[in-house]
C-alpha positions as a LaTeX table, in Angstrom:
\begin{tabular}{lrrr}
\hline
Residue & $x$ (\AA) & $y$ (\AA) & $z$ (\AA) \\
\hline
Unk1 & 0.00 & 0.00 & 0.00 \\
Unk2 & 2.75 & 2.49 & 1.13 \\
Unk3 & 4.61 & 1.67 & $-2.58$ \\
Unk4 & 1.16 & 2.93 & $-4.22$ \\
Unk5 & 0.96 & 6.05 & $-2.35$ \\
Unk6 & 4.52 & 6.81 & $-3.63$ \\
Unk7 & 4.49 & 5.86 & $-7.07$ \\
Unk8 & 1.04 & 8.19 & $-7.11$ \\
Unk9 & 2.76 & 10.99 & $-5.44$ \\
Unk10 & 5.85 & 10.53 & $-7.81$ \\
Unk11 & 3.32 & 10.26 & $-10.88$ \\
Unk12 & 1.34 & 13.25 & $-9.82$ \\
Unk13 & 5.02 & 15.27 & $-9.22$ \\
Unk14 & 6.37 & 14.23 & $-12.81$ \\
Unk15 & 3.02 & 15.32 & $-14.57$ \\
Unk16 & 3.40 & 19.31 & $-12.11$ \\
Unk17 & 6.58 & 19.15 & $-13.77$ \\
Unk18 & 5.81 & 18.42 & $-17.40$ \\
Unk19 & 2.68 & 21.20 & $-17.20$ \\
Unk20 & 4.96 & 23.51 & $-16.27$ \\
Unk21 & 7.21 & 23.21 & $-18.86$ \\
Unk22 & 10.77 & 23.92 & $-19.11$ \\
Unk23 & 12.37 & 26.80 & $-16.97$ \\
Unk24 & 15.07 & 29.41 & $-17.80$ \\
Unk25 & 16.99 & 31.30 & $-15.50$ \\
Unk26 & 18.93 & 34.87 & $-15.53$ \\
Unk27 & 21.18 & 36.42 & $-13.38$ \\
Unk28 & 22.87 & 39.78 & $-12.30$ \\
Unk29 & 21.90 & 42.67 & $-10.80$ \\
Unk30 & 18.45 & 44.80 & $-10.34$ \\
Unk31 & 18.31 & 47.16 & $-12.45$ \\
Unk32 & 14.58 & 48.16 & $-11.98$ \\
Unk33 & 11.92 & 46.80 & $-9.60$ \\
Unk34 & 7.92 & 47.14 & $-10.54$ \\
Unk35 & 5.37 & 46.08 & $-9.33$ \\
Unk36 & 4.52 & 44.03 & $-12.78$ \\
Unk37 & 8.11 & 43.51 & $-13.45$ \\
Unk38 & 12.04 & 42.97 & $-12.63$ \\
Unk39 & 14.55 & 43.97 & $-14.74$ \\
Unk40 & 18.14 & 42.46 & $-15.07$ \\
Unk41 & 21.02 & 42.65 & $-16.33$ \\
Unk42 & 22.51 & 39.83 & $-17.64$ \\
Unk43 & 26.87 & 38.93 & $-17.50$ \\
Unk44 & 26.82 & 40.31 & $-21.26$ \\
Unk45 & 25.08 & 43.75 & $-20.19$ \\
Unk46 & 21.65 & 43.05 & $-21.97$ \\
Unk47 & 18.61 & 43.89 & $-19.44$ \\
Unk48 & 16.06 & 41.40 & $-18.95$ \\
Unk49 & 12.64 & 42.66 & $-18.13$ \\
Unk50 & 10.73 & 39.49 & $-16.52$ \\
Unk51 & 7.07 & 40.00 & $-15.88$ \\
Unk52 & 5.92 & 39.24 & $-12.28$ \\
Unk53 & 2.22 & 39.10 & $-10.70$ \\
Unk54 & 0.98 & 38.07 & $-7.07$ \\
Unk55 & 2.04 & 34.40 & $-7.78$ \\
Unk56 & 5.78 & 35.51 & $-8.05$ \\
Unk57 & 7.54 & 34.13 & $-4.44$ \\
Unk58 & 10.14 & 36.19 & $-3.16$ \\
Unk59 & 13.36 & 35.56 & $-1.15$ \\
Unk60 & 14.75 & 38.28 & 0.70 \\
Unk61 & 15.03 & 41.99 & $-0.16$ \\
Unk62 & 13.97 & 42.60 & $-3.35$ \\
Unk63 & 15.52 & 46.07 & $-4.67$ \\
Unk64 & 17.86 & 47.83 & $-6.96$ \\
Unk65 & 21.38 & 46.68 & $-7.46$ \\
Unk66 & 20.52 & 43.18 & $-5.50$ \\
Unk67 & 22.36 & 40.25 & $-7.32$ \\
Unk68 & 19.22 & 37.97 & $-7.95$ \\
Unk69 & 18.45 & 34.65 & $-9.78$ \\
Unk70 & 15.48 & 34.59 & $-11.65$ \\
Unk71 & 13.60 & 31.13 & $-12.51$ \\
Unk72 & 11.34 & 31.73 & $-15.02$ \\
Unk73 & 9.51 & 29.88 & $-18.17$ \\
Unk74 & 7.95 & 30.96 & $-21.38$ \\
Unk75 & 5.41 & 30.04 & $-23.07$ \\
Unk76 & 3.16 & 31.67 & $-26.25$ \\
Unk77 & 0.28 & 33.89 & $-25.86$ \\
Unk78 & $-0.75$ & 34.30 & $-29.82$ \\
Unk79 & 0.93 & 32.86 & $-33.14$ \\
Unk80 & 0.14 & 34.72 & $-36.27$ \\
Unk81 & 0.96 & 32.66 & $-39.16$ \\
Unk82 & 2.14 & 35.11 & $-42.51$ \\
Unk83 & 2.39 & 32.43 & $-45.39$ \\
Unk84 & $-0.48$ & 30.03 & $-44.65$ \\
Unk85 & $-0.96$ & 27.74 & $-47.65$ \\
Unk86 & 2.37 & 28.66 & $-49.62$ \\
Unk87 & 4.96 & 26.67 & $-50.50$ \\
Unk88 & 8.00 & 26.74 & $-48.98$ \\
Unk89 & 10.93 & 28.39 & $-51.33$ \\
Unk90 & 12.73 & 25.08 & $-52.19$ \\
Unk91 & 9.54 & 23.42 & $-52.93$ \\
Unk92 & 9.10 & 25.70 & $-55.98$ \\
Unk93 & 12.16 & 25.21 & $-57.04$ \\
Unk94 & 12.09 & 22.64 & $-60.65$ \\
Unk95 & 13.90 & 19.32 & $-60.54$ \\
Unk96 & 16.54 & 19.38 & $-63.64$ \\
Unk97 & 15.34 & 18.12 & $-66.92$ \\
Unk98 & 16.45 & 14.31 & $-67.30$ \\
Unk99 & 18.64 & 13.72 & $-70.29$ \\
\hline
\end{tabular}
């Protein structure tokens, strides 16, 4: 019985995991706290603005200048396909004659 409740625990775990999809991280100093977004910047200089909300945890002092790791994930909130229905360049391209 005890092996059941594990495996279901360990099923219900691995299937959290897969919903959430993969996760990303960035790190380097605050640049800019909001409260509907932290900005970063990364080792190469580039600032990352991450969106946040009231499900965003927080450990410790969140402010300016504080070197922070941020977990985050993305995932798409509209696709807009251009060339629906056309073929693709190479696909219009002719096979040579045959001799």
């Amino acid at each position: 019985m005890k092996h059941a409740i594990v495996l279901a625990i360990a099923l219900v775990a691995s299937a959290a995991a897969l919903a959430a999809g993969k996760t990303y991280q960035v790190t380097g100093p605050v640049v800019e706290v909001r409260p509907d977004a932290i900005v970063v910047e990364n080792k190469d200089k580039e600032k990352w603005e991450i969106a946040r909300d009231a499900n965003t945890t927080v450990n410790g002092e969140l402010k300016q200048g504080a070197k922070v790791t941020v977990k985050y994930s993305m995932s798409a909130k509209n696709v807009e396909v251009k060339d629906a229905g056309k073929p693709a360049a190479k696909d219009m391209e002719k096979a040579p004659a045959k001799k």
